[in-house]
SERO-4910 file (N, C-alpha, C, O; in steps of 0.05 Angstrom, whole numbers):
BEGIN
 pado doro    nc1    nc2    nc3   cac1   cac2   cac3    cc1    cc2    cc3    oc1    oc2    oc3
  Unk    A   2317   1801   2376   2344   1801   2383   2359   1781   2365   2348   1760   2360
  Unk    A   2382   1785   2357   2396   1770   2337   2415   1750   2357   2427   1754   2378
  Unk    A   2412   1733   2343   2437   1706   2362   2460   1715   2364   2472   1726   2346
  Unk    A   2469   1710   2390   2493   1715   2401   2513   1698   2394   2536   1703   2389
  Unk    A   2503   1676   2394   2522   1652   2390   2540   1646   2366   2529   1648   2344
  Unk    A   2557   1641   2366   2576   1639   2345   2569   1606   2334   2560   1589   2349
  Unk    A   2573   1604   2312   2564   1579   2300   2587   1556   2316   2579   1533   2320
  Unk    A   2614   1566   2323   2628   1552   2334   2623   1541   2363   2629   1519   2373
  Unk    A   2607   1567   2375   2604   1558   2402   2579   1531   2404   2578   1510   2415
  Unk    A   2559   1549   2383   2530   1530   2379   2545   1495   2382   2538   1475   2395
  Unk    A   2571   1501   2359   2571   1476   2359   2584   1456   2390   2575   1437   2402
  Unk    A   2603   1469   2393   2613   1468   2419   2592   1466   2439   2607   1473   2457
  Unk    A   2581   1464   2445   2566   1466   2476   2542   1440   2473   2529   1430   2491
  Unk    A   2543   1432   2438   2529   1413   2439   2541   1378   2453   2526   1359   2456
  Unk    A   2570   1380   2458   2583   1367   2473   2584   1373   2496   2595   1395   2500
  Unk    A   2578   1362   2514   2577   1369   2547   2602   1367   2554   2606   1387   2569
  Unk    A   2624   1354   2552   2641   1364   2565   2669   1378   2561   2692   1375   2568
  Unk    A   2648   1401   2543   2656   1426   2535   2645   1446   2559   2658   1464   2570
  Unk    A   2621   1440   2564   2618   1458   2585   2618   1443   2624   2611   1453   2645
  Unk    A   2633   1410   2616   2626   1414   2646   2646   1381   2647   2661   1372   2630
  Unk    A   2641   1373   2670   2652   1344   2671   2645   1333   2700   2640   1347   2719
  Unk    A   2646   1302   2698   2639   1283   2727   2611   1290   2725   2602   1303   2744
  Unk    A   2599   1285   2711   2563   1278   2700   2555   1259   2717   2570   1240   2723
  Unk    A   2535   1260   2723   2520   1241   2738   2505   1219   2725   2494   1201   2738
  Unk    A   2505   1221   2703   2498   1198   2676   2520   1196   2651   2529   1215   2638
  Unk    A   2522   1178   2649   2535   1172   2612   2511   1191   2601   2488   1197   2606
  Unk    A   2531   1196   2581   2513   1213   2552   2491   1193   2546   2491   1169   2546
  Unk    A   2465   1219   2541   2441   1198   2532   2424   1181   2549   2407   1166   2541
  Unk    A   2430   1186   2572   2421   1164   2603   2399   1198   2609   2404   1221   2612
  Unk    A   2376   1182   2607   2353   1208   2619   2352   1239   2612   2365   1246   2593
  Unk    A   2341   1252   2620   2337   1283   2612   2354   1297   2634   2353   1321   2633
  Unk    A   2372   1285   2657   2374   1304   2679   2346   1302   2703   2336   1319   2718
  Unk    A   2340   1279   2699   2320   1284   2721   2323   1264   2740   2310   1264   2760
  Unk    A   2349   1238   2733   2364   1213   2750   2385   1238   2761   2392   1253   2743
  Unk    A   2392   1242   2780   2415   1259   2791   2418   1252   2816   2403   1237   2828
  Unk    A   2434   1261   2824   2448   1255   2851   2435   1269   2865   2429   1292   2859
  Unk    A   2426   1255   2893   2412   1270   2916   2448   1290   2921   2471   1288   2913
  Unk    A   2432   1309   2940   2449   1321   2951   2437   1344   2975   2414   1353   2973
  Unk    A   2456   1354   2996   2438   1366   3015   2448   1403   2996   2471   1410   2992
  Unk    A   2427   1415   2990   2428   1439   2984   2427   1462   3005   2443   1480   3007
  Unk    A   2410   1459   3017   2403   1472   3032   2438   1491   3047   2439   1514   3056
  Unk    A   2458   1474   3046   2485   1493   3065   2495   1514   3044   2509   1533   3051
  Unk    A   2487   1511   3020   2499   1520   3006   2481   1549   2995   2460   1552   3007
  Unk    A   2489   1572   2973   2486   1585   2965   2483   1591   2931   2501   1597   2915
  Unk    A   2456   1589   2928   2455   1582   2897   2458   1615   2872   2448   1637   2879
  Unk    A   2468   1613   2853   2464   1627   2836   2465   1620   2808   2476   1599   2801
  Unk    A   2455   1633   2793   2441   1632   2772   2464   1625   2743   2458   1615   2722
  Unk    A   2485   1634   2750   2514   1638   2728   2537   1630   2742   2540   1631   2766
  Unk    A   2553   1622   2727   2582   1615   2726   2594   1621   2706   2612   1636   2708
  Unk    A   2587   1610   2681   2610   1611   2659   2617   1644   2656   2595   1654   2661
  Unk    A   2631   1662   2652   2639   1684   2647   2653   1695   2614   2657   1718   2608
  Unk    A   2659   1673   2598   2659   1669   2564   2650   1642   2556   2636   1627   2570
  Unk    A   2658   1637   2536   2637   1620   2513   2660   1596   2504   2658   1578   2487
  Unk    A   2680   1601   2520   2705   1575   2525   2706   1556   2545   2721   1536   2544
  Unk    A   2681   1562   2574   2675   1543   2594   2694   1531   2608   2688   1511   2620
  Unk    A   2719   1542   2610   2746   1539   2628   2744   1539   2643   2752   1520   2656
  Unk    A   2724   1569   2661   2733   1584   2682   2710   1595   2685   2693   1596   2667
  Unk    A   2707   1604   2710   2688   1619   2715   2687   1633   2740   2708   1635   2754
  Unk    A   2662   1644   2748   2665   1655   2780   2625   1656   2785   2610   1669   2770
  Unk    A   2616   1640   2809   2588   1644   2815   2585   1679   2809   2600   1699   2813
  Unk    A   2564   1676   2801   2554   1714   2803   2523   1707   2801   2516   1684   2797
  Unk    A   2507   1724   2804   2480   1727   2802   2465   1710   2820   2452   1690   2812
  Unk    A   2467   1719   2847   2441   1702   2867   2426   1695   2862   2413   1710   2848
  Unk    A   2411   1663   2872   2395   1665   2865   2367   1679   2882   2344   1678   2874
  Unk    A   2376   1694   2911   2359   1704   2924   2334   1686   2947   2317   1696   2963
  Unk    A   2339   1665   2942   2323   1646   2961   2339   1632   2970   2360   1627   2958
  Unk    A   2331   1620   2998   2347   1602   3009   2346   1567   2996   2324   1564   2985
  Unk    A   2353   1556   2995   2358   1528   2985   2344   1510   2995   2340   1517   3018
  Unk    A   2336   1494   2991   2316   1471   3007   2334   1456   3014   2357   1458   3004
  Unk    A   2328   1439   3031   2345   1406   3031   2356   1392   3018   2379   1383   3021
  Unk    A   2334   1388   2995   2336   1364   2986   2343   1379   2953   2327   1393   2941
  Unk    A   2368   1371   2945   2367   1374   2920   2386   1363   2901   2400   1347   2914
  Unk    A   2393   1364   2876   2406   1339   2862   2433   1347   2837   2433   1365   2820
  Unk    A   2443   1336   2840   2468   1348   2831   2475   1324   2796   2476   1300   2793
  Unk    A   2478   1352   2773   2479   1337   2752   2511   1339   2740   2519   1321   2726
  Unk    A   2529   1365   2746   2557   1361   2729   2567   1387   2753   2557   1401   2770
  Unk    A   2593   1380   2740   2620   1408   2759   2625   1413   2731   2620   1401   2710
  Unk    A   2639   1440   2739   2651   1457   2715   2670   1448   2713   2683   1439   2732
  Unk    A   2678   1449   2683   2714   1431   2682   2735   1445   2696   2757   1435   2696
  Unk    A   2730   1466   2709   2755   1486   2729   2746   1474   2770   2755   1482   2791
  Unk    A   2729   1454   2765   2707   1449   2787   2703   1467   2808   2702   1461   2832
  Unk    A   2699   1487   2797   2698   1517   2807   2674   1515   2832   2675   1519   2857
  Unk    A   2645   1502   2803   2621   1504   2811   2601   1477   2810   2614   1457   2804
  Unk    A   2580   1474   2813   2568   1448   2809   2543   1461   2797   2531   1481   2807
  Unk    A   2535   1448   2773   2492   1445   2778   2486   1440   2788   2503   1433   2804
  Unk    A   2459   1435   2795   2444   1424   2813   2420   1436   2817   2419   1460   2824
  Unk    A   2399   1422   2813   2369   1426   2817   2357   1425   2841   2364   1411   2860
  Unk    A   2337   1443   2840   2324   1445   2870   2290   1439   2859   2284   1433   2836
  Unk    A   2279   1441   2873   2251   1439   2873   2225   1415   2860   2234   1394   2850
  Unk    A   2208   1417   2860   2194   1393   2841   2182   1400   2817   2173   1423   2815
  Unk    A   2181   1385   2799   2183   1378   2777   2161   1402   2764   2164   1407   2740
  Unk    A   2144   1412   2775   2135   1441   2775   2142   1464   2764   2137   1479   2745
  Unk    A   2161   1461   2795   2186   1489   2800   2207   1479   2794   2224   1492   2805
  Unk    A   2213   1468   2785   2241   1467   2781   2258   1482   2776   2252   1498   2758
  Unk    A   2281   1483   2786   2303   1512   2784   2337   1495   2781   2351   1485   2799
  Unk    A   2342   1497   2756   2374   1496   2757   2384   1511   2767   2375   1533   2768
  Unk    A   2414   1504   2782   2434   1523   2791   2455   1523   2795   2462   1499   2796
  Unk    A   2483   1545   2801   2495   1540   2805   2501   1535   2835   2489   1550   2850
  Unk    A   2518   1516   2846   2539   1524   2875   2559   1521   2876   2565   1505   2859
  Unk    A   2580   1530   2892   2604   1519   2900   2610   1494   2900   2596   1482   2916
  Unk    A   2627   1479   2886   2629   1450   2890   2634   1438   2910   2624   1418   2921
  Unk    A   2661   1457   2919   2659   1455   2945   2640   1451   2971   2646   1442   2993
  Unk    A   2616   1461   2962   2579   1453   2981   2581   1422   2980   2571   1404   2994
  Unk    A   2594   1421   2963   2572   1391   2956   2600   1364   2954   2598   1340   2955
  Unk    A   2620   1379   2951   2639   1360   2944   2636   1328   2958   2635   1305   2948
  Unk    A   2635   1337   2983   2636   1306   3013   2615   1288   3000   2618   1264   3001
  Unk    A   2584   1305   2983   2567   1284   2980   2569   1268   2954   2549   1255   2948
  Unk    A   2586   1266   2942   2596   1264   2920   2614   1240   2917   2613   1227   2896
  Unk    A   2633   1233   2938   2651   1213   2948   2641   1191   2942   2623   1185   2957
  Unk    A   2647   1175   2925   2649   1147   2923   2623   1145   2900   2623   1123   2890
  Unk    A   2605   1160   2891   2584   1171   2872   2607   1163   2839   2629   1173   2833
  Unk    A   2591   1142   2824   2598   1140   2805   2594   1165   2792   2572   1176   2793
  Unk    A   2625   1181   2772   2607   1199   2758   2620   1190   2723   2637   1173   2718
  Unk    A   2610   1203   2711   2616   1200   2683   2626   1227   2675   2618   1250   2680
  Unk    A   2650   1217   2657   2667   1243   2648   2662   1229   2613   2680   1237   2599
  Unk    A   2648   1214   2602   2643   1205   2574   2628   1229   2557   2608   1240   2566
  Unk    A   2639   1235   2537   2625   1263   2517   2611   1244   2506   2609   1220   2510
  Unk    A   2594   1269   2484   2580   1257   2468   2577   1266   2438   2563   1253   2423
***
């Protein structure tokens, strides 16, 4: 299959907050594996958000078909803060995802976050 990606996007997305903002680390702080606890479990995970290759906007689509555990950790919101990441499982299984930011917003309150690019 031939790359989809446009050399512009390639380059674009290598800055994070092209695709997201309120990071749970400064640029360069860990792999994503320091993140914010958060309770997953109320929420409803799926697999996609962005809907083009400009990262504005989006809309959850694609379930992820299992229910959510408890315990899980939250790494950026979309710059429209549509949606949040956030990881579930152990270091195993691990599964990025999307949710509603709205799930998660309350646990988030007073949570240093970082809006610094890189």
């Amino acid at each position: 299959m031939a790359n989809s990606c446009r050399s512009t996007t390639e380059e674009a997305i290598r800055h994070r907050r092209t695709i997201g903002r309120d990071f749970d680390n400064e640029p360069g702080v860990g792999n994503g594996a320091t993140t914010i606890p958060v309770n997953a479990s109320a929420c409803t995970g799926y697999y996609n958000y962005f809907t083009d290759s400009t990262y504005r906007t989006g809309r959850l689509h694609d379930p992820v078909g299992f229910a959510l555990p408890p315990n899980g950790a939250y790494r950026y919101a979309t710059n429209d803060l549509g949606a949040a990441m956030i990881r579930v499982g152990s270091d195993a299984s691990t599964t990025w995802l999307f949710v509603a930011r709205s799930c998660i917003a309350s646990q988030l309150v007073g949570k240093t976050l970082s809006n610094t690019n890189d």
